[in-house]
ZAVO-513601 format. One line per 4 residues: for each residue x, y, z of N, C-alpha, C. Coordinates in pm, whole numbers. Atoms other than C-alpha are relative to their C-alpha. Layout:
X Y Z X Y Z X Y Z  ...
end
This chain:
98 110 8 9278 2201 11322 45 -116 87  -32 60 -78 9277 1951 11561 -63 -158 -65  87 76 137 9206 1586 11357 25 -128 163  -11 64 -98 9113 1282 11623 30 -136 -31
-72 103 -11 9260 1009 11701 -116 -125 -78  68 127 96 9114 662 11471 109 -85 28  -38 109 -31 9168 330 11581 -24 -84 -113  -23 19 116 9272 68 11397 -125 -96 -40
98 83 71 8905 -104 11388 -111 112 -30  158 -86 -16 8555 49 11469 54 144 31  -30 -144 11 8610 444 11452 -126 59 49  124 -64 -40 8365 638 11635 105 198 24
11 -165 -82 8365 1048 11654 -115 45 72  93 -7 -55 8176 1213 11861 -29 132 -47  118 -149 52 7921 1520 11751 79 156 112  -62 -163 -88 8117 1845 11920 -112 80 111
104 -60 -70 7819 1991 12027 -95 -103 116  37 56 -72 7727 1694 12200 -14 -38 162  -61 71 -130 7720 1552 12587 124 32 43  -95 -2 0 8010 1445 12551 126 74 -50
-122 -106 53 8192 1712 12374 1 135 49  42 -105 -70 8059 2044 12468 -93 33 157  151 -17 -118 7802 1987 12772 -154 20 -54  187 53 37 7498 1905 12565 -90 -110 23
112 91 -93 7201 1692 12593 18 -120 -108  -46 120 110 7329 1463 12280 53 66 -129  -18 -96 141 7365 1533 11925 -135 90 -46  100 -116 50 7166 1843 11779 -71 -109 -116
38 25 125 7100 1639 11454 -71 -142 61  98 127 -9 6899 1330 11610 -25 -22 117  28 47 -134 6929 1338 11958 79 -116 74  -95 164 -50 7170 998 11998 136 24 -24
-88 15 27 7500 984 12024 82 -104 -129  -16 65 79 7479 649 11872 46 25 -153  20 -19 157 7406 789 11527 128 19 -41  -132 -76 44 7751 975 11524 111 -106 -45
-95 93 37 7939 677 11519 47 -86 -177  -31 47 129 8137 597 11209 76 -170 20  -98 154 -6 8235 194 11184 81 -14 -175  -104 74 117 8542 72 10980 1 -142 23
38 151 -57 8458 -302 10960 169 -65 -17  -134 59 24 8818 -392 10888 116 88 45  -59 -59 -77 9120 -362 11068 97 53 -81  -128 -81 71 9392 -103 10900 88 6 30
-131 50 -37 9751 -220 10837 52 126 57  -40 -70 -104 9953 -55 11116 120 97 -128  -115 -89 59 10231 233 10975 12 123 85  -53 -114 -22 10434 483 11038 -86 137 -2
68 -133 6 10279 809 11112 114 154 -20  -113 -85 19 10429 1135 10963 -115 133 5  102 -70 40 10248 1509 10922 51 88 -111  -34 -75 98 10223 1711 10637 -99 93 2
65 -86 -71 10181 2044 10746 -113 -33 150  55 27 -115 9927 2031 11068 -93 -128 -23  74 106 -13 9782 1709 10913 47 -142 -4  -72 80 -37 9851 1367 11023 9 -104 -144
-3 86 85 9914 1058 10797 49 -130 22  -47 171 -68 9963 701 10875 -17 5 142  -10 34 -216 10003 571 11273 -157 8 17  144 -38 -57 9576 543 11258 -62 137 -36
22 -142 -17 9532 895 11207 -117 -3 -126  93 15 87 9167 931 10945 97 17 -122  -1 -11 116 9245 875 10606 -51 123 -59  -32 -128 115 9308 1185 10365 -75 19 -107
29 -14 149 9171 1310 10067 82 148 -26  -115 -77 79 9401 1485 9818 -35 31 -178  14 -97 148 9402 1703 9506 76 71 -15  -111 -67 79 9590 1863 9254 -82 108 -79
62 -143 100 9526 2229 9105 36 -36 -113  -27 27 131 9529 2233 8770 -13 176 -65  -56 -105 40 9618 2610 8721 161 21 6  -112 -56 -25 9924 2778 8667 41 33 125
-75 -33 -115 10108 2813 8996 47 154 -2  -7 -151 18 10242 3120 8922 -102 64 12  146 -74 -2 9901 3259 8883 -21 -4 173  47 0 -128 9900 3236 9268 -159 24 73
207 -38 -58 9520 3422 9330 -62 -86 -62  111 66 39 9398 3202 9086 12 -179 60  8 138 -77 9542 2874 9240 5 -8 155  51 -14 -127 9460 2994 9565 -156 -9 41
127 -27 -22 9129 3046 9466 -83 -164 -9  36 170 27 9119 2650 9333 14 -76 157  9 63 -88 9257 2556 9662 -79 12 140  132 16 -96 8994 2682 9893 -94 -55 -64
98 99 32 8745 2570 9645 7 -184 33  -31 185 -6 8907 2197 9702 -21 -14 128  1 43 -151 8954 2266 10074 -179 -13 39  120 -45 5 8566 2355 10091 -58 -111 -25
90 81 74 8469 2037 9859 52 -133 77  -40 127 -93 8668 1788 10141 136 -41 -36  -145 89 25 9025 1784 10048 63 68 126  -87 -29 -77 9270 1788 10333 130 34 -39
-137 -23 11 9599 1824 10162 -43 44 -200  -20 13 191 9645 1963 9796 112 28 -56  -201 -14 97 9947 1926 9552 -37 108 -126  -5 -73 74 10026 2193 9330 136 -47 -134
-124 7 101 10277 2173 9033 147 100 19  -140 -69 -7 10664 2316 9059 92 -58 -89  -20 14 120 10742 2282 8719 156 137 -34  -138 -125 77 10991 2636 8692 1 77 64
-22 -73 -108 11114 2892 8906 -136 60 36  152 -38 -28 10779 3064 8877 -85 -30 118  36 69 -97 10622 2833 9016 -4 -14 107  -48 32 -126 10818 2795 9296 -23 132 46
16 -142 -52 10801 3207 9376 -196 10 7  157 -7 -19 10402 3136 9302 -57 -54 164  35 119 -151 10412 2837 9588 38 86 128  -45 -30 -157 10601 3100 9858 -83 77 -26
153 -81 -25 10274 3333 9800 -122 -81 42  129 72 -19 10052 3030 9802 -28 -6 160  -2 101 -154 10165 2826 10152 -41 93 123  24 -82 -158 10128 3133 10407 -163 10 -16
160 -27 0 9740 3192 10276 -67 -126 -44  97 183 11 9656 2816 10222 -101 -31 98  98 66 -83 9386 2650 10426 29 -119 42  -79 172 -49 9564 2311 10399 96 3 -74
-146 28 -51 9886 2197 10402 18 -30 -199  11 8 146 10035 2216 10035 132 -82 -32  -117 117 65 10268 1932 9822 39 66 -135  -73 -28 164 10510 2059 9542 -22 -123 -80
-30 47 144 10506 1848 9245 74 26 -46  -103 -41 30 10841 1804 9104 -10 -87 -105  -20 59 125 10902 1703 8763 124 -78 -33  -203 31 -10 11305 1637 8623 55 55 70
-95 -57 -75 11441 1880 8787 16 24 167  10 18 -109 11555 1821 9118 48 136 60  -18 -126 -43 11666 2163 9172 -133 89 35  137 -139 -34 11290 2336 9150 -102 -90 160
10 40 -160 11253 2061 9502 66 81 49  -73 -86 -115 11487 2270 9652 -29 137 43  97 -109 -11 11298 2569 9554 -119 -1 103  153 42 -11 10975 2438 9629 33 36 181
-72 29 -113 11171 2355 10000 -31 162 58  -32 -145 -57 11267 2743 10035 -122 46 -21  157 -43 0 10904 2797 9933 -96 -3 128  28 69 -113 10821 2655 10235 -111 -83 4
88 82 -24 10583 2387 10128 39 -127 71  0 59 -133 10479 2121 10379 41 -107 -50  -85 134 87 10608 1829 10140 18 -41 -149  -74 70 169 10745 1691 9834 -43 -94 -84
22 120 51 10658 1442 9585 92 -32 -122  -44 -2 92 10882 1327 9349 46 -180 -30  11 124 125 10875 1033 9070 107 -61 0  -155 59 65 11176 816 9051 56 -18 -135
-21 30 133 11140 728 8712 5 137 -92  -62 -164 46 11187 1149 8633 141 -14 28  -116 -38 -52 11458 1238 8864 69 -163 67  -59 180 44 11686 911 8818 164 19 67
-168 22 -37 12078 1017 8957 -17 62 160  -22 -34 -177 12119 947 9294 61 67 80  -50 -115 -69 12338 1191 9414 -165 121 -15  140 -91 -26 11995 1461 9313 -78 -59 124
150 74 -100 11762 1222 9496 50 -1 191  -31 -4 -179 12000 1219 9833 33 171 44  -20 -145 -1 12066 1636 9790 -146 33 64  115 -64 -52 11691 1673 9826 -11 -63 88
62 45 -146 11620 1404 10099 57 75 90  -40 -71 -75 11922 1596 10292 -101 140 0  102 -64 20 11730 1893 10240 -114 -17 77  60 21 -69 11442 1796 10340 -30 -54 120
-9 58 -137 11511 1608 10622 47 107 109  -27 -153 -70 11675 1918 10773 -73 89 70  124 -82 -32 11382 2110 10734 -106 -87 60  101 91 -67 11164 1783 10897 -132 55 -113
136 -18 117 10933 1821 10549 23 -168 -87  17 141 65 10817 1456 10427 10 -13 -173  9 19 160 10857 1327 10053 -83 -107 -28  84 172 80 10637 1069 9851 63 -18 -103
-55 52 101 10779 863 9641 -82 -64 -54  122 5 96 10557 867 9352 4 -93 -115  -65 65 157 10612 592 9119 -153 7 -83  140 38 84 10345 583 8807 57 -85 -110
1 80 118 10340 343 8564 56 6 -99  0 -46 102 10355 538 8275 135 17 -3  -119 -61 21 10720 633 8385 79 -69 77  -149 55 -70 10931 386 8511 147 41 -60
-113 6 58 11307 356 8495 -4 -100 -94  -27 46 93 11390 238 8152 68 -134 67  -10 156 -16 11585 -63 8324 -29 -100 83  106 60 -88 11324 -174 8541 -152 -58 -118
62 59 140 11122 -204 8181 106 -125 -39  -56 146 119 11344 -420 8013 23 -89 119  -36 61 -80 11441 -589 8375 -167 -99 -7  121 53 -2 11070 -687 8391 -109 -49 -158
44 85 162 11011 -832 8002 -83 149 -76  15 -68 101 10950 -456 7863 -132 38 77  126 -30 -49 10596 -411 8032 -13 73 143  9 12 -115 10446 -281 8341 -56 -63 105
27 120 -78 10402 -526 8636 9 81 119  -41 -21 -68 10348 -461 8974 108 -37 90  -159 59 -46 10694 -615 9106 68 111 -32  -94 -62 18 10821 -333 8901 7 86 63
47 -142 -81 10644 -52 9083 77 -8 162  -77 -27 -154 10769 -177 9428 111 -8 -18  -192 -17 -28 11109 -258 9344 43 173 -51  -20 -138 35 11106 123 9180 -14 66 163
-5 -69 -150 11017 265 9540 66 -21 79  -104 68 -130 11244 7 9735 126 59 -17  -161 -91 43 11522 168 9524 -48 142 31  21 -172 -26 11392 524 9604 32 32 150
-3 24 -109 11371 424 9978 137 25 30  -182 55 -47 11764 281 10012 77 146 -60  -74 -51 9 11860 581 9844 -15 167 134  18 -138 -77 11697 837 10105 15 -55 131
-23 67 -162 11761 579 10405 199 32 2  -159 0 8 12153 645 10292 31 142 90  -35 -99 -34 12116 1006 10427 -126 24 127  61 30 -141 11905 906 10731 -172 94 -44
131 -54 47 11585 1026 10582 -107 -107 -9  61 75 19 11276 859 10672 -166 77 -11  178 -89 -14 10952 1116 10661 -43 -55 -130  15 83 120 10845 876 10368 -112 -18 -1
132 78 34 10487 809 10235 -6 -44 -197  -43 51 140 10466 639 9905 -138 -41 -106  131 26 108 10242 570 9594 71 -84 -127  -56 41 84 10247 330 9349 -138 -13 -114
122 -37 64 9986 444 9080 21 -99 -132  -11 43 150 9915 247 8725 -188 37 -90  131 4 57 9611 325 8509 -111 -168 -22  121 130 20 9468 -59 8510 34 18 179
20 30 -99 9330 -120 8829 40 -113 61  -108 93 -59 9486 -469 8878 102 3 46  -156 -49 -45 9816 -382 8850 -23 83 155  -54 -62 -112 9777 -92 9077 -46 -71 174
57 86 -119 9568 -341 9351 113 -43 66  -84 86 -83 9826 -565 9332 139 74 49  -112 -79 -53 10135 -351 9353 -3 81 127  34 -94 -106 9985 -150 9665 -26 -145 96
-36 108 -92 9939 -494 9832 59 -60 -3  -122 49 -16 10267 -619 9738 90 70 78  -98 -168 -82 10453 -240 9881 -122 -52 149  39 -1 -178 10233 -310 10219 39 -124 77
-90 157 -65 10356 -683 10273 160 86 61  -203 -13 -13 10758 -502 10278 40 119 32  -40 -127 -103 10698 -162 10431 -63 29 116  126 -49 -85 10551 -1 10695 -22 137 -18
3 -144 24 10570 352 10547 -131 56 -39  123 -42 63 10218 541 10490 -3 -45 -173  74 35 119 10011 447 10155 -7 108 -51  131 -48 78 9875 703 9934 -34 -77 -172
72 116 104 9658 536 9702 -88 105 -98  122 -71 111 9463 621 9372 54 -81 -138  5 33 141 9437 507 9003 58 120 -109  -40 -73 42 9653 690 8769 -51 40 -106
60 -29 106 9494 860 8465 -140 -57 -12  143 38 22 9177 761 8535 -116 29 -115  74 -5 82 8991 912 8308 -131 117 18  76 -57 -36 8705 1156 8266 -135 -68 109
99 77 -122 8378 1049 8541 -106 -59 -166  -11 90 -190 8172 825 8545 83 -117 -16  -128 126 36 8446 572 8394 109 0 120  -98 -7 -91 8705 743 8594 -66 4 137
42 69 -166 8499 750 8910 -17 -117 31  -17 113 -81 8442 373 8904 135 -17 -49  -104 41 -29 8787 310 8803 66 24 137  -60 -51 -128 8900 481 9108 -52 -48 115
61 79 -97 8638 330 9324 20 -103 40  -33 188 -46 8695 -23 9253 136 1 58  -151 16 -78 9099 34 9292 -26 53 152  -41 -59 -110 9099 242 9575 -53 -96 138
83 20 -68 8800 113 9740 56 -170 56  -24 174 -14 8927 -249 9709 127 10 71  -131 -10 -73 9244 -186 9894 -22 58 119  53 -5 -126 9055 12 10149 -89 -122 86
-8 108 -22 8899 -288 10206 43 -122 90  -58 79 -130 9164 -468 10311 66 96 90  -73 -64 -95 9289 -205 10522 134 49 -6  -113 -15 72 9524 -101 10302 4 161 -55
17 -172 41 9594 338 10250 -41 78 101  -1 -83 -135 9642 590 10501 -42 206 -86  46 -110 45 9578 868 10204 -68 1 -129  62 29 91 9372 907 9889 -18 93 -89
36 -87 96 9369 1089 9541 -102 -100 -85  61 56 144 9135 1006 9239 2 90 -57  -67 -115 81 9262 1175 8962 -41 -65 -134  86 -3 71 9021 1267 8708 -11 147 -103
-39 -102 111 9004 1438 8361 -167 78 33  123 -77 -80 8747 1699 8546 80 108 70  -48 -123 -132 8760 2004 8788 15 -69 89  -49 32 -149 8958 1885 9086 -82 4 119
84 13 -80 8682 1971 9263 -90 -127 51  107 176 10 8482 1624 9175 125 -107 52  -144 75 -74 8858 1458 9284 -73 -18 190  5 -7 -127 8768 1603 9638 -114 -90 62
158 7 -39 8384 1568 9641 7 -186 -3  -26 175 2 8458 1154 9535 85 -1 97  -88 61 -102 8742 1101 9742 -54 -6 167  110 5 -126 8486 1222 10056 -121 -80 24
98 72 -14 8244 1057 9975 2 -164 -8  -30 134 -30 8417 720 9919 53 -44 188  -61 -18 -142 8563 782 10272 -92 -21 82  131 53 -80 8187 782 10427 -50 -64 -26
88 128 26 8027 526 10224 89 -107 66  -32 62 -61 8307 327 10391 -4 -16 155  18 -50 -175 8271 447 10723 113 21 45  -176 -26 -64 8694 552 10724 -74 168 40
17 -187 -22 8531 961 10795 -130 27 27  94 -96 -32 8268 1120 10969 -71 44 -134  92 -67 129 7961 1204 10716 7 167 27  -5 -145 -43 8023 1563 10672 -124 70 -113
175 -10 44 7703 1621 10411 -70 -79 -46  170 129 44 7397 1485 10282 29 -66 -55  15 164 72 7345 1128 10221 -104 15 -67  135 5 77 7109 1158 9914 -51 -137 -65
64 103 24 6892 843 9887 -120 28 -115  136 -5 94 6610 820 9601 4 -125 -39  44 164 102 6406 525 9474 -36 -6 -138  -4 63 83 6468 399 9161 -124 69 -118
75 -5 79 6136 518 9007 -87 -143 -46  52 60 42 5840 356 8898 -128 10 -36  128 -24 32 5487 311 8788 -83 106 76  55 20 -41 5354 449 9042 48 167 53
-79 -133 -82 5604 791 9097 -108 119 -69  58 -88 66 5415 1132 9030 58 117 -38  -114 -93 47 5727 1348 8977 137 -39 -56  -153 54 45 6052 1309 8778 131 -19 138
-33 17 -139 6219 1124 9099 177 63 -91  -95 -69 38 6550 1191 8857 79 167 4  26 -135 1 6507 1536 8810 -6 87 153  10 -44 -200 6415 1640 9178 123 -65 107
-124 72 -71 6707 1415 9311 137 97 -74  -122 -33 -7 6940 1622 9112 -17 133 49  67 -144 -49 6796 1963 9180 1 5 164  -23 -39 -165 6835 1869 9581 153 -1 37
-128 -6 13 7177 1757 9489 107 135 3  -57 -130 65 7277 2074 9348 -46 134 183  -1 -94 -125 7128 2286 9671 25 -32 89  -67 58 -131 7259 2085 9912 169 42 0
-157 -24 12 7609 2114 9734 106 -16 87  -135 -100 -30 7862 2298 9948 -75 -12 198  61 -6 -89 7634 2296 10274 49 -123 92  -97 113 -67 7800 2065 10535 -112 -14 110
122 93 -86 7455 1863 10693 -12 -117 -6  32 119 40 7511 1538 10764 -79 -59 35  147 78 -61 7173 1398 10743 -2 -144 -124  60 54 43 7029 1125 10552 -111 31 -63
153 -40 79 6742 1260 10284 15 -100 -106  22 75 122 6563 1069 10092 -106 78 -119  98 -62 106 6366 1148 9785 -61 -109 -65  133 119 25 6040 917 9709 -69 31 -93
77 -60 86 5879 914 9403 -194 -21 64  161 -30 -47 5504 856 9592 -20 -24 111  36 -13 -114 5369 882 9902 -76 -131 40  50 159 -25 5192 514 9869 119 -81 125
-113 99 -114 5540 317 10000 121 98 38  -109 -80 -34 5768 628 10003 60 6 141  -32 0 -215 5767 716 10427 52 -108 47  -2 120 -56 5774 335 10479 98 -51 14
-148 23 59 6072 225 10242 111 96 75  -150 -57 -40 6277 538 10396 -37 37 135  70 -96 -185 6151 590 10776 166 -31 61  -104 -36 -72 6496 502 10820 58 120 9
-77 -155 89 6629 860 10640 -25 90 119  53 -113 -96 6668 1166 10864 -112 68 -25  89 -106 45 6455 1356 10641 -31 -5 -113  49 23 119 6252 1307 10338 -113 41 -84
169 -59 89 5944 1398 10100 -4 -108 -108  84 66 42 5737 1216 9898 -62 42 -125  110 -95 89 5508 1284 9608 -179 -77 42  167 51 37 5118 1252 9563 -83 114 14
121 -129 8 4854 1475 9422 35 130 -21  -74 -116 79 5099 1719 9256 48 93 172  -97 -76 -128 5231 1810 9664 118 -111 49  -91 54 -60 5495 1715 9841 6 -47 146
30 31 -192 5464 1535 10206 134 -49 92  -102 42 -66 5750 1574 10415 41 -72 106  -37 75 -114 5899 1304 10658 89 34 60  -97 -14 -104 6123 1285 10945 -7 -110 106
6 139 -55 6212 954 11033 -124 -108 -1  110 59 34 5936 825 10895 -164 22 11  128 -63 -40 5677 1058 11038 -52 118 -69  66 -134 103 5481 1319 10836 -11 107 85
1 -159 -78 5543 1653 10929 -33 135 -45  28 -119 33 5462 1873 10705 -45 -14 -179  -16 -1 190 5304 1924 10291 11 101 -66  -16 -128 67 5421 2164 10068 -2 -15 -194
25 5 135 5352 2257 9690 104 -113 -35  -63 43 49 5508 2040 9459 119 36 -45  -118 -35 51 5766 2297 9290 77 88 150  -78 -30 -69 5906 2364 9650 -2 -71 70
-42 113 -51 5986 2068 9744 119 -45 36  -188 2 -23 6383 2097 9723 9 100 145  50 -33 -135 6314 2370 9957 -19 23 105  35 40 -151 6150 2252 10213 142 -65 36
-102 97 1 6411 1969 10200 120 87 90  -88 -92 -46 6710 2233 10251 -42 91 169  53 -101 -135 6512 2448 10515 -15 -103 151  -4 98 -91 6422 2107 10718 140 -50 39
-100 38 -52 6749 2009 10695 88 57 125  -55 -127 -64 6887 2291 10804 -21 50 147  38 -18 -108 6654 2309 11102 11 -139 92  -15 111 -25 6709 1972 11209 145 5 72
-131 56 -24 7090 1984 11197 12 148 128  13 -122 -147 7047 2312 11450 -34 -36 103  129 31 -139 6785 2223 11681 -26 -98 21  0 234 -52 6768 1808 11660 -165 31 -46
136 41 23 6467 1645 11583 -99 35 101  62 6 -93 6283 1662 11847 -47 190 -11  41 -180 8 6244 2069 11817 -43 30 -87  75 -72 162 6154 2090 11480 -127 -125 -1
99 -28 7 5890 1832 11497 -121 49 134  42 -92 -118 5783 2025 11824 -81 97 -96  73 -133 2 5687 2334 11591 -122 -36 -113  87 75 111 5449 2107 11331 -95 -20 83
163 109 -9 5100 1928 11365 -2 -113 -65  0 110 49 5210 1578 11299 -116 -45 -66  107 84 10 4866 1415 11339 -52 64 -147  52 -21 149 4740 1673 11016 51 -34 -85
-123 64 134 5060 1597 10825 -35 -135 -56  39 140 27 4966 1251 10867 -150 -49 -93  149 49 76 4594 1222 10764 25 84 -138  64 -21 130 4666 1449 10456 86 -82 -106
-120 97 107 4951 1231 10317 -76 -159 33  111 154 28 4691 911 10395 -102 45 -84  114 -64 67 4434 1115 10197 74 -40 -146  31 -19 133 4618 1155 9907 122 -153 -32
-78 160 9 4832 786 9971 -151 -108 -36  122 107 17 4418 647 9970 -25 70 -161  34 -68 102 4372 896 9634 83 -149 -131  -119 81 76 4696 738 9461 -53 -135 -40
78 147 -33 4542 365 9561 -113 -4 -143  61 23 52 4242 432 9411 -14 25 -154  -58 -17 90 4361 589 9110 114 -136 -88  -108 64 64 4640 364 9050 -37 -180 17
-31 121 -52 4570 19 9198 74 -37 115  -78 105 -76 4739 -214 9407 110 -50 -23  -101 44 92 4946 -335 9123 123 63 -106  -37 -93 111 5076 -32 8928 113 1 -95
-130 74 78 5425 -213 8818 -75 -101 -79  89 154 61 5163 -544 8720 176 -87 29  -106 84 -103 5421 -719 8937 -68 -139 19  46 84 -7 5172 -977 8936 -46 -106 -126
-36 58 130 5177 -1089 8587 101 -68 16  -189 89 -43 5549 -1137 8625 35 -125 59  -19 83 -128 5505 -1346 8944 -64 -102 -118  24 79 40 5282 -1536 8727 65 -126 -116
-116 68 118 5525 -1620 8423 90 -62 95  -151 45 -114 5806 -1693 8711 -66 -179 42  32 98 -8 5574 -1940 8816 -3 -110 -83  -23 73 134 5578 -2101 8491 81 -118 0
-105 46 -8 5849 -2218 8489 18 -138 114  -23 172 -45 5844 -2427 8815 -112 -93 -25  105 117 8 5542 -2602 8717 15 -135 -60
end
């Protein structure tokens, strides 16, 4: 895999198949190069760049998303089978557990048939790192507040440094050193979390070991804010960032959002877990999708837009928004669809969207950039959706609505947009009541 270079402001990739990448006539999926461009509005603190396995980390290189199996290791087929499902759902790197020799004989079956680059998980024992090592995974992570006697902690950096395989030094909350608790009034603070890593650091800088990326996780989101922008003031070693014990969704997805997101932000995290009492899979699928709503990663599928619902919708806009959700899934189209509950202001509100439908008159009237291209029954309306997409992200706009009859598309979705009207009103929220009480007031 070849992953491209990201600067440390505005980030643009370019479409492969494009002009500029292959000898095409632009991008397949709109025709503009423009579109392709991903912006990071904020500039990202500079660091060290290291790789784990063929993928980069810190020095600019796109921000990561990361996951943890949650099978038995040993079970090898079956946590092989988790980690293509993760690689599939947008994770670039996934950590496994190396809990007991097992384990570790599971991990040297895993790493040769992996898809991406795999991280032991080491518990107390600093001996099943050394395993993990001869396993030949691509890096390490291990807790200070576990494995606590520094002679272990400089055995494995030697070790690993040898083999040029990186470690994270994983501090969580939940497990500091006992006299970094009582040093800090018994509680956890972020002061404690970095001075726990600064001591993890000095002891692997003693044996010239620096392939270092670091985490300093706590289940409240303050703490871990501030402790991840206290550790970036006093290192320059890669980030990985996430909220520890988050919690099942959708609690644990905004916990993880606000932390993470708020530190991406300032330009703060070069990698990213959210770690959630769920299938690892929803870890991946969030951690990608926080990555494009920021603009740190290339949209790799559908942006699903829907409005709100209202007086005025003629299909469960809920219902049909999750049902496109669900067939879009796994399908890697990055378009923009929207889903409109009526064909009155639907086209209008989304003519920005690559691709969209509508309701009115129990059909469905499909757009494309705001232009009517096509109507189809009501209960195949997901569908179309998928099939347009699909032909879109192939052939670009411009070819697909080539094989339509705009101008009919158009008059029958004004037919049944004048139906709706006359049926419904003008007013169908009584938005104009409201206005009137509002007025009230300043009189």
């Amino acid at each position: 895999m070849r992953w491209p270079e990201s600067p440390s402001t505005a980030t643009s990739w370019i479409c492969p198949t494009s002009a500029e990448g292959a000898g095409g006539s632009g991008c397949p999926t709109t025709g503009s190069l423009a579109s392709m461009e991903v912006q990071a509005a904020t500039e990202r603190r500079s660091t060290r760049q290291l790789m784990v396995g063929d993928v980069p980390v810190g020095g600019g290189a796109p921000i990561t998303v990361q996951s943890m199996t949650i099978t038995r290791t040993a079970d090898h087929e079956a946590t092989l089978q988790q980690i293509y499902d993760l690689a599939m759902a947008g994770a670039d790197i996934v950590r496994c557990t190396c809990n007991d020799l097992e384990a570790a004989e599971g991990l040297a079956r895993i790493v040769p048939r992996s898809p991406v680059p795999i991280v032991a998980d080491i518990h107390h024992q600093y001996r099943m790192a050394l395993a993990a090592l001869e396993a030949g995974v691509h890096c390490l992570r291990l807790n200070p507040g576990n494995i606590r006697k520094p002679e272990h902690i400089r055995v494995v950096a030697s070790e690993a440094r040898d083999r040029g395989v990186p470690i994270r030094i994983g501090v969580n909350g939940g497990s500091l050193h006992p006299d970094l608790y009582e040093k800090h009034g018994g509680r956890v603070t972020p002061e404690a979390m970095v001075e726990s890593a600064l001591d993890e650091i000095r002891f692997f800088e003693d044996v010239d070991f620096d392939l270092i990326k670091i985490s300093v996780k706590a289940s409240s989101v303050p703490i871990m804010v501030e402790a991840y922008r206290q550790l970036s003031e006093v290192t320059d070693y890669p980030l990985h960032l996430g909220v520890t014990e988050a919690g099942p969704p959708p609690a644990g997805l905004i916990k993880s959002s606000a932390g993470i997101g708020a530190l991406l932000a300032q330009g703060i995290g070069d990698t990213i877990r959210y770690s959630l009492t769920a299938d690892p899979v929803e870890e991946a699928r969030a951690g990608r999708a926080l990555l494009e709503a920021m603009g740190l990663r290339e949209r790799k599928n559908v942006d699903l837009i829907a409005c709100p619902s209202c007086g005025r919708a003629e299909i469960d806009v809920v219902a049909v928004a999750a049902d496109a959700m669900a067939a879009f899934a796994d399908r890697e189209i990055p378009l923009q669809v929207a889903i409109m509950g009526c064909v009155v202001n639907g086209p209008g509100e989304a003519r920005d969207a690559d691709l969209g439908i509508a309701a009115g008159n129990r059909r469905g009237h499909l757009f494309v950039k705001g232009r009517n291209v096509a109507v189809v029954a009501e209960d195949e309306m997901v569908d179309a959706l998928v099939e347009w997409a699909e032909m879109i992200h192939s052939e670009g706009v411009e070819a697909a609505l080539a094989r339509v009859d705009i101008e009919k598309a158009a008059r029958e979705a004004e037919r049944d947009r004048q139906r709706l009207l006359a049926q419904q009103g003008d007013d169908v929220d009584d938005t104009g009541t409201r206005i009137e009480l509002i007025r009230r007031h300043g009189a």
